[in-house]
PDBQT receptor file of N, H, CA, C and O in Angstrom, charges set to zero:
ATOM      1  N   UNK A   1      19.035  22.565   3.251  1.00  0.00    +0.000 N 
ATOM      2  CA  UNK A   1      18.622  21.219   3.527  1.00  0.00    +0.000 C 
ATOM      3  C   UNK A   1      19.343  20.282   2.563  1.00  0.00    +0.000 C 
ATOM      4  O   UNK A   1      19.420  20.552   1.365  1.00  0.00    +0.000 OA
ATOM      5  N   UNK A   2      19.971  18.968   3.195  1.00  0.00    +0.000 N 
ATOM      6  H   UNK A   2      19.909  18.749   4.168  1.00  0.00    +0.000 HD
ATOM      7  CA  UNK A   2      20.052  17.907   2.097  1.00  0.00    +0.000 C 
ATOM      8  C   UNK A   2      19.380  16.796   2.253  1.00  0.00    +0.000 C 
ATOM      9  O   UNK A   2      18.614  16.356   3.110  1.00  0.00    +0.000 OA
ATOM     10  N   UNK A   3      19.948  16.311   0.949  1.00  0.00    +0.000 N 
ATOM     11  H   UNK A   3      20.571  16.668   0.253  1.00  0.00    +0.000 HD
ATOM     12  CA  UNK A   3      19.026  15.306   0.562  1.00  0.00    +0.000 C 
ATOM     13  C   UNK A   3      20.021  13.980   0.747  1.00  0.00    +0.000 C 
ATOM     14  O   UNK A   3      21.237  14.108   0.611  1.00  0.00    +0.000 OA
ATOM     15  N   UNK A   4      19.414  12.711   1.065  1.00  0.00    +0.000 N 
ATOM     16  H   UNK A   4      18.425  12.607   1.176  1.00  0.00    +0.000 HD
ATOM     17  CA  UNK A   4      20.261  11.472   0.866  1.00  0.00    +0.000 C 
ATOM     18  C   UNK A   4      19.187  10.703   0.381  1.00  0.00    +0.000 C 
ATOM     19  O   UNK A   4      17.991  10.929   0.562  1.00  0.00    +0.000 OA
ATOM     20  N   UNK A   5      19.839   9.521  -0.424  1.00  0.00    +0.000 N 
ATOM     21  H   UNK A   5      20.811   9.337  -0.571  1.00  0.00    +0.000 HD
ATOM     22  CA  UNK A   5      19.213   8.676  -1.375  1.00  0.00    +0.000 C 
ATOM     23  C   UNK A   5      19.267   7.362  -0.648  1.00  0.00    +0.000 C 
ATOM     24  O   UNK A   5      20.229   7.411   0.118  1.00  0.00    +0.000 OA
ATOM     25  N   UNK A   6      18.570   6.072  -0.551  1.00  0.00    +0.000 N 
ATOM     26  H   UNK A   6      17.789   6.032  -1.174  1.00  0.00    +0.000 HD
ATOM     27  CA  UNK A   6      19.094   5.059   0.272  1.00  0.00    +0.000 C 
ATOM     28  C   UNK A   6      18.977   3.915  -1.004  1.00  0.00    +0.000 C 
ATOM     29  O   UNK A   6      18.171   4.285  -1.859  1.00  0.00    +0.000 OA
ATOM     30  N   UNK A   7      19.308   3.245  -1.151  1.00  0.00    +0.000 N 
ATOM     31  H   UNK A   7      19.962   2.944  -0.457  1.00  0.00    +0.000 HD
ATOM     32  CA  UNK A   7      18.471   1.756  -1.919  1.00  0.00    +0.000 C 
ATOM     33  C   UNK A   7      18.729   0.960  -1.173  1.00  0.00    +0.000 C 
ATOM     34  O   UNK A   7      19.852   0.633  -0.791  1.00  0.00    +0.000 OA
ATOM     35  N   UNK A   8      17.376   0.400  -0.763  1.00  0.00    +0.000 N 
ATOM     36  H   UNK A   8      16.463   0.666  -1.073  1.00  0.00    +0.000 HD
ATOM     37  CA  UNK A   8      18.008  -0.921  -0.005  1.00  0.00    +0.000 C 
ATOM     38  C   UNK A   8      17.349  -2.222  -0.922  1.00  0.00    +0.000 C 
ATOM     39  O   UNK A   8      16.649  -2.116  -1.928  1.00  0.00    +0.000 OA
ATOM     40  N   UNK A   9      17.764  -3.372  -0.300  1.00  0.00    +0.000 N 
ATOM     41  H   UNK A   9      18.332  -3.458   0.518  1.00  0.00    +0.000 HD
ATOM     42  CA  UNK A   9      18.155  -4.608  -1.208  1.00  0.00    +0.000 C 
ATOM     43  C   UNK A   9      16.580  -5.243  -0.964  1.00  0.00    +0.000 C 
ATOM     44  O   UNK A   9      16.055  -5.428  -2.062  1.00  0.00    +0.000 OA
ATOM     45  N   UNK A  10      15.771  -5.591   0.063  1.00  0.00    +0.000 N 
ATOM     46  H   UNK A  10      16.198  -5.441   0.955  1.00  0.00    +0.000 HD
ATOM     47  CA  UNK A  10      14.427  -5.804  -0.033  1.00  0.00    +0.000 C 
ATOM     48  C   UNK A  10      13.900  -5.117   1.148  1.00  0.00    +0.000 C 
ATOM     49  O   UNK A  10      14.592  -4.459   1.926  1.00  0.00    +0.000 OA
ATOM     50  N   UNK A  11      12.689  -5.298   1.237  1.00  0.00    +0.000 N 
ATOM     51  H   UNK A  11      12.128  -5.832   0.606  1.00  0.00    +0.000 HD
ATOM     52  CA  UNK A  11      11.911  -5.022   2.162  1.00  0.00    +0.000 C 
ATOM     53  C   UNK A  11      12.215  -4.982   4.001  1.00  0.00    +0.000 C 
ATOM     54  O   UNK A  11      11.879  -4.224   4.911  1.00  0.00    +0.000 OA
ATOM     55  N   UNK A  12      13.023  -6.234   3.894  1.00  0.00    +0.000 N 
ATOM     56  H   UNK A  12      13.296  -6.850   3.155  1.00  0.00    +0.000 HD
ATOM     57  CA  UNK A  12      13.358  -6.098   5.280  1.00  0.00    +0.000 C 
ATOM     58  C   UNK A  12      13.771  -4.728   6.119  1.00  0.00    +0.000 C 
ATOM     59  O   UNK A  12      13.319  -4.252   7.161  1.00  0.00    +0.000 OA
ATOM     60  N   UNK A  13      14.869  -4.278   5.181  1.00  0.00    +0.000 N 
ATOM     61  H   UNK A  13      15.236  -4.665   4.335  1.00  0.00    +0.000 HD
ATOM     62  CA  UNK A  13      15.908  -3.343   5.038  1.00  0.00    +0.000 C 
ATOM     63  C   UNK A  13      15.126  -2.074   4.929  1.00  0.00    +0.000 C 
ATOM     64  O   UNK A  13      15.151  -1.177   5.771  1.00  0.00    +0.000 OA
ATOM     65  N   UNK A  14      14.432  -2.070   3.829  1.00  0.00    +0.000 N 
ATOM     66  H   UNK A  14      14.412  -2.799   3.144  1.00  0.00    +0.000 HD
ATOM     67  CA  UNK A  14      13.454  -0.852   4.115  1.00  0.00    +0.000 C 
ATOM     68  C   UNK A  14      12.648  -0.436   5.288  1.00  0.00    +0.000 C 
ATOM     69  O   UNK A  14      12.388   0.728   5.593  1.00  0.00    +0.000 OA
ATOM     70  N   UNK A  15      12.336  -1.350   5.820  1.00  0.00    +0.000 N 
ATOM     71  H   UNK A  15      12.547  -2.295   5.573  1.00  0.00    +0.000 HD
ATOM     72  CA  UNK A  15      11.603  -1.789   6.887  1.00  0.00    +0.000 C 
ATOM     73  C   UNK A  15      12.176  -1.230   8.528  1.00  0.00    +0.000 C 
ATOM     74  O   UNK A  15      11.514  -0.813   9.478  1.00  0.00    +0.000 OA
ATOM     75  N   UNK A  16      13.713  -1.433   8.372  1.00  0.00    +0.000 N 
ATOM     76  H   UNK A  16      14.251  -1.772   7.600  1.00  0.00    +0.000 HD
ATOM     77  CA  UNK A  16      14.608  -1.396   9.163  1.00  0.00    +0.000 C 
ATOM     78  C   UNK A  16      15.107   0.432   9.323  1.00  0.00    +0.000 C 
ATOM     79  O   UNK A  16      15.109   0.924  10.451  1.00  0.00    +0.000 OA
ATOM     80  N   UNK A  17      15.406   1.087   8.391  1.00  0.00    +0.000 N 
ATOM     81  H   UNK A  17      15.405   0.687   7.475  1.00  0.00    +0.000 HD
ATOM     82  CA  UNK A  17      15.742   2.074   7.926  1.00  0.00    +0.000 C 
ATOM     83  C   UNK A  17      14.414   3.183   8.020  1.00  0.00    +0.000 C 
ATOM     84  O   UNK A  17      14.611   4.388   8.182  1.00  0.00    +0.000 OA
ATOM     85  N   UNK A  18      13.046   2.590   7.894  1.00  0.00    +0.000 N 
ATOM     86  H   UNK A  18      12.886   1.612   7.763  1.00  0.00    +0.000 HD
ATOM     87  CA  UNK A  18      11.959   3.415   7.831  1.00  0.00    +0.000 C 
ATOM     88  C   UNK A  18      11.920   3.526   9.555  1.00  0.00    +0.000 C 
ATOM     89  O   UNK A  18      11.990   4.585  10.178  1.00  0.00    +0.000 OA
ATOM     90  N   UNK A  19      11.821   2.494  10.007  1.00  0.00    +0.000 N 
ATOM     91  H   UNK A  19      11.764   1.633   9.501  1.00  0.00    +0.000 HD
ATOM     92  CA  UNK A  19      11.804   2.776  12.039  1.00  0.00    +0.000 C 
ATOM     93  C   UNK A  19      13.061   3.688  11.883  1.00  0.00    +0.000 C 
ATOM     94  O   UNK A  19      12.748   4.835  11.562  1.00  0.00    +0.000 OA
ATOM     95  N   UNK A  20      13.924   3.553  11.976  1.00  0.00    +0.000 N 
ATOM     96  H   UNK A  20      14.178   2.622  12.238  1.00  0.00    +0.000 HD
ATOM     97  CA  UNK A  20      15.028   4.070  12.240  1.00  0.00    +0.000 C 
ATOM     98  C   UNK A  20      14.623   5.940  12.124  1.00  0.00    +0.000 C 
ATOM     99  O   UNK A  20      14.717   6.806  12.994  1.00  0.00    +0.000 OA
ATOM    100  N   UNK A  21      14.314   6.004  11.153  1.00  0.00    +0.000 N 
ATOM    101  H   UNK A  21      14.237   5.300  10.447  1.00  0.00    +0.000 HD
ATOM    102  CA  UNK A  21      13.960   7.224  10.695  1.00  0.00    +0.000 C 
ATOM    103  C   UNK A  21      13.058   7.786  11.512  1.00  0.00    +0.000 C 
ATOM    104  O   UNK A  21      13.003   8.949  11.912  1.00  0.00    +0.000 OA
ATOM    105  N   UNK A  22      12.534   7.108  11.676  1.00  0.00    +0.000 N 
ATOM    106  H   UNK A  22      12.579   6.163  11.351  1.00  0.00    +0.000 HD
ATOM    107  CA  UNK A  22      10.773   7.465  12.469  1.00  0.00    +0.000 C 
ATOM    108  C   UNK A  22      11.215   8.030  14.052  1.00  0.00    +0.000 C 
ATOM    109  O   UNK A  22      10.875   8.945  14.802  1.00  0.00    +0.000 OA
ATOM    110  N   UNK A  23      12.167   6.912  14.057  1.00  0.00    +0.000 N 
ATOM    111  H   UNK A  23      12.443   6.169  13.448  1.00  0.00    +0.000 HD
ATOM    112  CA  UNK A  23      13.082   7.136  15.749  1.00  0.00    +0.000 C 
ATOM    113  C   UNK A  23      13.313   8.442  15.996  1.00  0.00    +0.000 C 
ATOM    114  O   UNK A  23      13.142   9.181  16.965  1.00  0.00    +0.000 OA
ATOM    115  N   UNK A  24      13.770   8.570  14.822  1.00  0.00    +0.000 N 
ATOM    116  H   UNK A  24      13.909   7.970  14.035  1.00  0.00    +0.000 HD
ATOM    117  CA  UNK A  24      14.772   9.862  15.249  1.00  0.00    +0.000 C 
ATOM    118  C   UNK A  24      14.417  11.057  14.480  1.00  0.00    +0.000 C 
ATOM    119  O   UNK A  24      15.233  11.867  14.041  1.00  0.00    +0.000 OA
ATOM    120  N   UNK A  25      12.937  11.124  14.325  1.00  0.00    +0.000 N 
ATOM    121  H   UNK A  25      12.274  10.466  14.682  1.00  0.00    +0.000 HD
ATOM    122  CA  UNK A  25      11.822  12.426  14.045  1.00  0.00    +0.000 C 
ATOM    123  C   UNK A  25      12.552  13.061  12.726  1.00  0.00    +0.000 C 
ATOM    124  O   UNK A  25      12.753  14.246  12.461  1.00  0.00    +0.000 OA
ATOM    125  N   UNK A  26      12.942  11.660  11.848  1.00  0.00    +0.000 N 
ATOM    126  H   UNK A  26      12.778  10.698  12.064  1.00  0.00    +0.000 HD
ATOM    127  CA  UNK A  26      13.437  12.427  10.275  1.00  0.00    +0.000 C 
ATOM    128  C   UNK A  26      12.485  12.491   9.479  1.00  0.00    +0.000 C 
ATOM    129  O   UNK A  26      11.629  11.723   9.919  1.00  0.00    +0.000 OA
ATOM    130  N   UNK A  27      12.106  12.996   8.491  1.00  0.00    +0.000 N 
ATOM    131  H   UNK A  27      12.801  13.620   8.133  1.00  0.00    +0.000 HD
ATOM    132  CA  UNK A  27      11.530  13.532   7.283  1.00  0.00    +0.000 C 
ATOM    133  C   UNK A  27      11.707  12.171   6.195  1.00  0.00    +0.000 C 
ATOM    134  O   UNK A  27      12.840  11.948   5.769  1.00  0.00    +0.000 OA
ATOM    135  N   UNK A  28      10.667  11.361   5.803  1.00  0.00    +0.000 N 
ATOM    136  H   UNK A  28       9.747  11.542   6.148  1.00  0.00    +0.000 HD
ATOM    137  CA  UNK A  28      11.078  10.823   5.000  1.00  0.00    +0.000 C 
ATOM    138  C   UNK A  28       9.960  10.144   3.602  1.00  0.00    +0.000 C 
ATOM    139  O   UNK A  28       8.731  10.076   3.621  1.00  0.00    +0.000 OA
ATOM    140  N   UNK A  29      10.799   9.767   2.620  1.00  0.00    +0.000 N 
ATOM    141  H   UNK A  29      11.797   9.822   2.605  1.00  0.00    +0.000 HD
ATOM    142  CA  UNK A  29       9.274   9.527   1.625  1.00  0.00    +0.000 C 
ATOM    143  C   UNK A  29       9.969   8.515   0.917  1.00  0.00    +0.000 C 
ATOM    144  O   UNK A  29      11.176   8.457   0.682  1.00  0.00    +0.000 OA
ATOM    145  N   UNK A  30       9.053   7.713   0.602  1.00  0.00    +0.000 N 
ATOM    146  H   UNK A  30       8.072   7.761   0.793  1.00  0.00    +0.000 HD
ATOM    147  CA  UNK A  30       9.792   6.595  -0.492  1.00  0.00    +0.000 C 
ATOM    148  C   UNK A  30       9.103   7.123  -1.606  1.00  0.00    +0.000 C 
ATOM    149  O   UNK A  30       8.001   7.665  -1.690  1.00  0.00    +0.000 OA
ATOM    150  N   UNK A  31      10.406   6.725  -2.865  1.00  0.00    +0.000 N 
ATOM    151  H   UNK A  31      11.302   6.285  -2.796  1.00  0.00    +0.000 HD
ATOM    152  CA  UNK A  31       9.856   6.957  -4.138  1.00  0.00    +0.000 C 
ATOM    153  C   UNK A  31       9.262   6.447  -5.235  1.00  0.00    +0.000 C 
ATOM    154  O   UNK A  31      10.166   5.907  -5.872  1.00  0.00    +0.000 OA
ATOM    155  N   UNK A  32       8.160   6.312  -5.848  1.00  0.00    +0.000 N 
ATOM    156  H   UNK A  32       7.426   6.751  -5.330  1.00  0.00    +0.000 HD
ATOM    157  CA  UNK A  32       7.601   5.469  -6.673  1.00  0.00    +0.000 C 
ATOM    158  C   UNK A  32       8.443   5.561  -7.969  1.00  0.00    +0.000 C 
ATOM    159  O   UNK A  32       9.241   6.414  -8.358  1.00  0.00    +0.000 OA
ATOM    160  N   UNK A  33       8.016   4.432  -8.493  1.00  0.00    +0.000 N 
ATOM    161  H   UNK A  33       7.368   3.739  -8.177  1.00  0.00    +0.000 HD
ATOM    162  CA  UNK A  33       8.818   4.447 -10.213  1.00  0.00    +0.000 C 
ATOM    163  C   UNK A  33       8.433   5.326 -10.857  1.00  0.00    +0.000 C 
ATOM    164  O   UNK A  33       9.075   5.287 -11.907  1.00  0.00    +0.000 OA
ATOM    165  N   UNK A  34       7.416   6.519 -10.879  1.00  0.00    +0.000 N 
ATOM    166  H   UNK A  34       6.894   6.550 -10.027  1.00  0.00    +0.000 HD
ATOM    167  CA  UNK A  34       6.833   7.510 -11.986  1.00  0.00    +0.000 C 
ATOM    168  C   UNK A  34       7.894   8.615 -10.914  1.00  0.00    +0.000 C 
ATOM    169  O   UNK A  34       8.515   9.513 -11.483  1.00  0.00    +0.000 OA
ATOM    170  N   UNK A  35       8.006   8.470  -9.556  1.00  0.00    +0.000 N 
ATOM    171  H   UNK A  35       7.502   7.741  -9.094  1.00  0.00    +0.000 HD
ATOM    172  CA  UNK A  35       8.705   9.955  -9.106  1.00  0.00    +0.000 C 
ATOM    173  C   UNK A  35      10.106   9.259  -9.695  1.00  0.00    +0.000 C 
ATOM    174  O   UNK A  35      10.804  10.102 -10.258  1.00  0.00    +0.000 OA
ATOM    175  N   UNK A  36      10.683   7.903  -9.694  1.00  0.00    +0.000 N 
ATOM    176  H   UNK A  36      10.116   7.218  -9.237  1.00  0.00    +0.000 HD
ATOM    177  CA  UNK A  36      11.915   8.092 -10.127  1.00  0.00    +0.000 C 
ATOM    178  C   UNK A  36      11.997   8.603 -11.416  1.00  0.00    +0.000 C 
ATOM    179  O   UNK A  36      12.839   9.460 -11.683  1.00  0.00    +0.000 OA
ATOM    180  N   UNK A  37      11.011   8.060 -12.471  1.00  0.00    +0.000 N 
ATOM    181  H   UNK A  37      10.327   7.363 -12.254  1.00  0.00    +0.000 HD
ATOM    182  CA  UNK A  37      11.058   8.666 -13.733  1.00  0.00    +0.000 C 
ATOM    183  C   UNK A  37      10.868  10.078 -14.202  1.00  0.00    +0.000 C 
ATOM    184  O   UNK A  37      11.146  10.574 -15.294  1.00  0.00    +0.000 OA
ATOM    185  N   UNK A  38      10.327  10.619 -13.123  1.00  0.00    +0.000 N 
ATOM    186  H   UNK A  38      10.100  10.216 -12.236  1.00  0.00    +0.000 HD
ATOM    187  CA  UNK A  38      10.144  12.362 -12.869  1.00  0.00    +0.000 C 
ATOM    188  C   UNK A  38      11.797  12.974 -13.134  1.00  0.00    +0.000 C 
ATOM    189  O   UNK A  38      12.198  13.897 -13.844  1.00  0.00    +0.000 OA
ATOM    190  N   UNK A  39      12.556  11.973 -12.188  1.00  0.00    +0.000 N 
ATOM    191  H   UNK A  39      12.231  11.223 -11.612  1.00  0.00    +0.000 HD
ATOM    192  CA  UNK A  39      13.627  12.847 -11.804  1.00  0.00    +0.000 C 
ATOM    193  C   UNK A  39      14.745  12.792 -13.063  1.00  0.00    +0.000 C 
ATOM    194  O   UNK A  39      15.483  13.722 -13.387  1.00  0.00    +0.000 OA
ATOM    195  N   UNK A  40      14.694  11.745 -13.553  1.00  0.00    +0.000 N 
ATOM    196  H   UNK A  40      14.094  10.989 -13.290  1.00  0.00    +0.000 HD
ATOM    197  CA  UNK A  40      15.494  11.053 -14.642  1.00  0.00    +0.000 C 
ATOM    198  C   UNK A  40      15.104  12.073 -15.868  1.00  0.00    +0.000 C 
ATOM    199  O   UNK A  40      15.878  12.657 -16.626  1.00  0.00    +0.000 OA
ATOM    200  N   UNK A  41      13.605  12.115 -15.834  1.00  0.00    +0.000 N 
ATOM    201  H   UNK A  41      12.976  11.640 -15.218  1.00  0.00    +0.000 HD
ATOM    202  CA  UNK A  41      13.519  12.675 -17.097  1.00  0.00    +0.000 C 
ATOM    203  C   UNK A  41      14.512  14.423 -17.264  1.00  0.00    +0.000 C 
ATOM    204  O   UNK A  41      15.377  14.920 -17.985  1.00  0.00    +0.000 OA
ATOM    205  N   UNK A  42      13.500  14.866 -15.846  1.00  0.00    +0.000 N 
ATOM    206  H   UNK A  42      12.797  14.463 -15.260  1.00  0.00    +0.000 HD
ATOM    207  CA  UNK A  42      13.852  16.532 -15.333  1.00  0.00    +0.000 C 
ATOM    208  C   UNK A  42      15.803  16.362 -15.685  1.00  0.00    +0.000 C 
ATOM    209  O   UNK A  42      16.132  17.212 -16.512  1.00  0.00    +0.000 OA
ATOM    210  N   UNK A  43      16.773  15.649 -15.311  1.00  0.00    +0.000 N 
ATOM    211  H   UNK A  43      16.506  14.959 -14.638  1.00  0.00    +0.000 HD
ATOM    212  CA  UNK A  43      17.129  15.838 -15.540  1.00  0.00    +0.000 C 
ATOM    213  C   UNK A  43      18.100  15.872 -16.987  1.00  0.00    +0.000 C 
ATOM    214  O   UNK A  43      19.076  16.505 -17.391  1.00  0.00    +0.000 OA
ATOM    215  N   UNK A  44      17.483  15.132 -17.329  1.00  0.00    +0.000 N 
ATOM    216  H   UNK A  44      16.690  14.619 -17.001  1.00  0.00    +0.000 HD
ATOM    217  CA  UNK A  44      17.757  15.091 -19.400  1.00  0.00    +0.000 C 
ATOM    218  C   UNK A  44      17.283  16.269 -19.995  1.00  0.00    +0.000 C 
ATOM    219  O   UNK A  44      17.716  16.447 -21.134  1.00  0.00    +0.000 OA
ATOM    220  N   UNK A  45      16.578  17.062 -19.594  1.00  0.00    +0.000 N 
ATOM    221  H   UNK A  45      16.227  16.917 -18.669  1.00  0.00    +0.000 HD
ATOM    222  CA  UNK A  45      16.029  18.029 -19.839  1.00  0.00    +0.000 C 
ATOM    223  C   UNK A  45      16.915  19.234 -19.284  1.00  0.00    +0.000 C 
ATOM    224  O   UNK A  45      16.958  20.214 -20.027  1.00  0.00    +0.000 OA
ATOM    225  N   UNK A  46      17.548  19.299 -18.221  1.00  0.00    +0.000 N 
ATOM    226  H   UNK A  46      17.513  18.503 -17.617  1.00  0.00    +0.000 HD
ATOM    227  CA  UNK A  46      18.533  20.151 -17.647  1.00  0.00    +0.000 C 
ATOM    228  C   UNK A  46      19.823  19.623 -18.852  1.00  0.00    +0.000 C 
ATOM    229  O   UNK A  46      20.365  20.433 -19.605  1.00  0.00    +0.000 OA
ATOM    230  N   UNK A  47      20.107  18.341 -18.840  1.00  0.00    +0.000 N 
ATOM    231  H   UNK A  47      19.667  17.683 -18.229  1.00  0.00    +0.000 HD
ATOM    232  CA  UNK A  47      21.544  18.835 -19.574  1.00  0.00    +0.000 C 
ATOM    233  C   UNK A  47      21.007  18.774 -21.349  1.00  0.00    +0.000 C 
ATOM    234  O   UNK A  47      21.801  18.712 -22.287  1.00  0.00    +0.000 OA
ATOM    235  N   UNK A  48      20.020  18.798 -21.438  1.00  0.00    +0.000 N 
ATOM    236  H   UNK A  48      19.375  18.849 -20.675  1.00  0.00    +0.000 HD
ATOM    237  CA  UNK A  48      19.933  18.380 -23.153  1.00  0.00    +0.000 C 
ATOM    238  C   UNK A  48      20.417  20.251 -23.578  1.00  0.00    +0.000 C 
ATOM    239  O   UNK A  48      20.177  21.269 -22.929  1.00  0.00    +0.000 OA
ATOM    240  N   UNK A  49      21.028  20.108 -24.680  1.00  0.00    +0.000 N 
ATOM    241  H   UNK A  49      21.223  19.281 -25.207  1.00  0.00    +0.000 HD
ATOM    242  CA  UNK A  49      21.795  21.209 -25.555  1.00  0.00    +0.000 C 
ATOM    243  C   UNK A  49      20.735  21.390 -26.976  1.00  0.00    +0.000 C 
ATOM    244  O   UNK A  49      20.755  20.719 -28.008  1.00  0.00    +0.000 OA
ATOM    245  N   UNK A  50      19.785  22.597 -26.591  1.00  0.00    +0.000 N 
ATOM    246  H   UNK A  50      19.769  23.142 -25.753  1.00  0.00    +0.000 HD
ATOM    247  CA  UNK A  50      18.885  23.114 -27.593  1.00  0.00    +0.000 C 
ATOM    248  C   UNK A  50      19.642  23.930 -28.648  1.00  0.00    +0.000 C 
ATOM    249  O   UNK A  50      19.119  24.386 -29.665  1.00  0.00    +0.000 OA
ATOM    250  N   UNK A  51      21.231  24.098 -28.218  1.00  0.00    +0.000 N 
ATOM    251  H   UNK A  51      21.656  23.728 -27.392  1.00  0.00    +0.000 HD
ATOM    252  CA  UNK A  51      21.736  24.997 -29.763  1.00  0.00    +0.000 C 
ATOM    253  C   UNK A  51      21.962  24.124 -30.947  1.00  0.00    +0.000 C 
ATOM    254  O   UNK A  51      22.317  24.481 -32.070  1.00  0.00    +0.000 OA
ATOM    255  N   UNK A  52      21.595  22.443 -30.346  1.00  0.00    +0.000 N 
ATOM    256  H   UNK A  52      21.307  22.153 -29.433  1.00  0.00    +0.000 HD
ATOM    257  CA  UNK A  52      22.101  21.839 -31.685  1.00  0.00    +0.000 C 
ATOM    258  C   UNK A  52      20.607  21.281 -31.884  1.00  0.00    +0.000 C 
ATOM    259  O   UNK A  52      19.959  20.576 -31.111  1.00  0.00    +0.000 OA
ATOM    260  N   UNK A  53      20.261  21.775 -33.091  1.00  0.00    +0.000 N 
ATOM    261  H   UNK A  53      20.788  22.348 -33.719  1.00  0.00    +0.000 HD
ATOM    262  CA  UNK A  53      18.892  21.411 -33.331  1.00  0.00    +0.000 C 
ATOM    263  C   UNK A  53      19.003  20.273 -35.136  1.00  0.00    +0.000 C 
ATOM    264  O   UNK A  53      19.999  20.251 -35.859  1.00  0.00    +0.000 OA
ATOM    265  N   UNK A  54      18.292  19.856 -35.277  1.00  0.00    +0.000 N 
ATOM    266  H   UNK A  54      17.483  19.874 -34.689  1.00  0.00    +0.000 HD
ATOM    267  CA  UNK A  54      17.968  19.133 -36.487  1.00  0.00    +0.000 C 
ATOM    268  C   UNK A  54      17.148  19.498 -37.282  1.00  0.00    +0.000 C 
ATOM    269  O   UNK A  54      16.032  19.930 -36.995  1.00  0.00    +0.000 OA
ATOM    270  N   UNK A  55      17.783  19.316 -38.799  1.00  0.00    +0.000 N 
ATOM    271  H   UNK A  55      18.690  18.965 -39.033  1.00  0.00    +0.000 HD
ATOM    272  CA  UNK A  55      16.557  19.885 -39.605  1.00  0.00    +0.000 C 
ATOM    273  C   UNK A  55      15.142  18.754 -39.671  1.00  0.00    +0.000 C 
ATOM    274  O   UNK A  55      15.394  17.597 -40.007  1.00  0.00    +0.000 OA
ATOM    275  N   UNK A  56      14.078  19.028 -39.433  1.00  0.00    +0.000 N 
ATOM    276  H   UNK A  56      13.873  19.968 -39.160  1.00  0.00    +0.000 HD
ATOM    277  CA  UNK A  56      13.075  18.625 -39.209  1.00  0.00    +0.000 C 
ATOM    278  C   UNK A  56      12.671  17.588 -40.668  1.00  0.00    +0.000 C 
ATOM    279  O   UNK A  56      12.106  16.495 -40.648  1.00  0.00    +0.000 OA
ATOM    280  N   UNK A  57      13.129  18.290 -41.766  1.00  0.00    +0.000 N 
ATOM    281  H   UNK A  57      13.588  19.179 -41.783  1.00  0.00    +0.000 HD
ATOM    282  CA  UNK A  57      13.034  17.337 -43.297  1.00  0.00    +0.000 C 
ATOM    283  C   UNK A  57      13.487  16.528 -42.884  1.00  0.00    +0.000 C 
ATOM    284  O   UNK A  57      12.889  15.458 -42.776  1.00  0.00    +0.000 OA
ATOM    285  N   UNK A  58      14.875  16.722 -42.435  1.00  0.00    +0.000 N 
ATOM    286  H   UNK A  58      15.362  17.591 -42.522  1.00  0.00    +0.000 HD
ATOM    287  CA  UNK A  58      16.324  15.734 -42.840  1.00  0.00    +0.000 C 
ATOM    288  C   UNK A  58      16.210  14.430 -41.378  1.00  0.00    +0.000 C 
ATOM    289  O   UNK A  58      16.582  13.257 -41.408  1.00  0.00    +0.000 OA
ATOM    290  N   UNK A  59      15.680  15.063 -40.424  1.00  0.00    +0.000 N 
ATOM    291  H   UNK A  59      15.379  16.016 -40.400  1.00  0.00    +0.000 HD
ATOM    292  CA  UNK A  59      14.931  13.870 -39.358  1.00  0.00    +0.000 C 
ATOM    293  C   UNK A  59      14.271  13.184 -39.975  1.00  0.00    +0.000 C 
ATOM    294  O   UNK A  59      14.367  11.977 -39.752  1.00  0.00    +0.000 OA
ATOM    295  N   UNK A  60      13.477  13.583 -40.843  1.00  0.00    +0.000 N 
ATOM    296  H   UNK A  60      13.399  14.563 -41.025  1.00  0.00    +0.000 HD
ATOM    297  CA  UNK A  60      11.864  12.624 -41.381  1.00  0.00    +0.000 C 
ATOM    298  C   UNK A  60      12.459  11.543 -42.250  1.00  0.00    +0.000 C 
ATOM    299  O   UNK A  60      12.012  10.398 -42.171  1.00  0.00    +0.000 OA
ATOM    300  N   UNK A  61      13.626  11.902 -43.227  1.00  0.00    +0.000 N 
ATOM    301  H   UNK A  61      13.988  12.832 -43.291  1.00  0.00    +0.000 HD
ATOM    302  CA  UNK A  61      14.150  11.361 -44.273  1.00  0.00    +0.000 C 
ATOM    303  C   UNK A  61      14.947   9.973 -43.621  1.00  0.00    +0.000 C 
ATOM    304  O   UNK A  61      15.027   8.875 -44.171  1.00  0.00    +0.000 OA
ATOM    305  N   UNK A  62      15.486  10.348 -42.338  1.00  0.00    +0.000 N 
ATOM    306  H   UNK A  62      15.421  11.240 -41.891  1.00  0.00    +0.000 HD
ATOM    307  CA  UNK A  62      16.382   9.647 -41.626  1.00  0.00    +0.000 C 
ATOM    308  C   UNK A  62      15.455   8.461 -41.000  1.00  0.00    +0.000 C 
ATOM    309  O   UNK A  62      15.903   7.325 -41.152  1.00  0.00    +0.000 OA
ATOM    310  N   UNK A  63      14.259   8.592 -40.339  1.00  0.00    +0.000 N 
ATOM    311  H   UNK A  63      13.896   9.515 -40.216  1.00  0.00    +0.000 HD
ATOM    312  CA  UNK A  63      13.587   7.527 -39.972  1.00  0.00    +0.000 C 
ATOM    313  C   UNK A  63      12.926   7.074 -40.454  1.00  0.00    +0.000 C 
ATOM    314  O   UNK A  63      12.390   6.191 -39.784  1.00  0.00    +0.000 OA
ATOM    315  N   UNK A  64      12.348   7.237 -42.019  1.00  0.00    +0.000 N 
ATOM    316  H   UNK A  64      12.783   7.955 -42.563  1.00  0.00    +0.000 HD
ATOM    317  CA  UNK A  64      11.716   6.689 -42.803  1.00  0.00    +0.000 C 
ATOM    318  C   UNK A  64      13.347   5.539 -43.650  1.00  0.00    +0.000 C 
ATOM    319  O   UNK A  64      13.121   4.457 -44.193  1.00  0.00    +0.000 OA
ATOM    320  N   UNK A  65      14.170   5.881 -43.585  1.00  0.00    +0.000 N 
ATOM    321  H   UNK A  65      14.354   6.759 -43.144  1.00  0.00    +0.000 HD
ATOM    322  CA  UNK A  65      15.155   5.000 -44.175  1.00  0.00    +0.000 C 
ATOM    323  C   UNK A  65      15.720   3.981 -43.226  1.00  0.00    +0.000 C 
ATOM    324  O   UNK A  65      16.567   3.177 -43.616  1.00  0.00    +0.000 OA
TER     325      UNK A  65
C-alpha cells in the first residue's frame, strides 16, 4: 500500500479533494497537529545516533553556564 500526503491551501480545497476521494471509494484521514507531531517526533527518533552519547556531568556543567 502507499501513502500520499496532500496540503491544501484552505478549506475550500480540502473540501474539494475530500468529495473527490469519497467519489472514488478511497481511504482517507486528515491529520491533526498531535498526529503530525507523532510523525515528526517518530522520526527523530529513527535517525537520532545513540553511539554518540554525552557525559551526563559535563551536560549539567554546560547548561548551568
Amino acid at each position: 500500500m502507499n501513502t500520499l500526503l496532500i496540503q491544501t491551501t484552505n478549506s475550500q480545497e480540502l473540501i474539494l479533494v475530500e468529495n473527490f476521494l469519497k467519489q472514488h471509494h478511497l481511504k482517507s484521514r486528515i491529520l491533526t497537529d498531535d498526529d503530525k507531531e507523532d510523525i515528526v517526533l517518530g522520526r527523530m527518533i529513527e535517525e537520532t545516533n545513540y553511539a554518540e552519547t554525552v557525559d551526563t556531568t559535563e551536560f549539567v556543567k554546560q547548561l548551568r553556564s
